[in-house]
C-alpha positions, 0 to 999 in steps of 0.5 A: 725101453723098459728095463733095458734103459738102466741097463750097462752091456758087458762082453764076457768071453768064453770058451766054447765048452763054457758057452754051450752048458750056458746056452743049455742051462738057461735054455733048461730053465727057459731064460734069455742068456742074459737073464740066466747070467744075470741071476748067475753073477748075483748069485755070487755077489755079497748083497747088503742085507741078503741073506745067502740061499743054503741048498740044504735048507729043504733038508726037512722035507727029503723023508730021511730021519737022520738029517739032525746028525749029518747036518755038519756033513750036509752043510760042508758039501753046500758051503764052498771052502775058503782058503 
């Protein structure tokens, strides 16, 4: 049985347009949809002790020098904004 023994199914509905970029991003990636949901939900759940992956983090290797001042700007257009 493997992982599937502690493993709880959830039916999530979606429309159409939603399932499809789904089914292609998880295709693009080559994971089952349910792998790819997986690491979407746990992508979005506060985790003890996690600390949350910044897309600019690999800023220092792009080949651009001005980095250290945009890097307000940088972090606004990564970081999702709160009510």
């Amino acid at each position: 049985m493997g992982m599937l023994a502690y493993m709880k199914r959830t039916t999530v509905k979606l429309p159409d347009d939603l399932d499809r970029e789904v089914r292609d991003e998880a295709t693009r990636r080559g994971l089952t949809i349910s792998e790819w949901t997986r690491e979407a939900i746990a992508a979005h759940l506060p985790r003890q002790g996690a600390r949350r992956r910044l897309l600019a983090a690999g800023a220092g290797a792009s080949g651009r020098s001005d980095i250290s001042e945009r890097i307000e700007e940088i972090l606004g257009a990564e970081l999702p904004r709160r009510p």
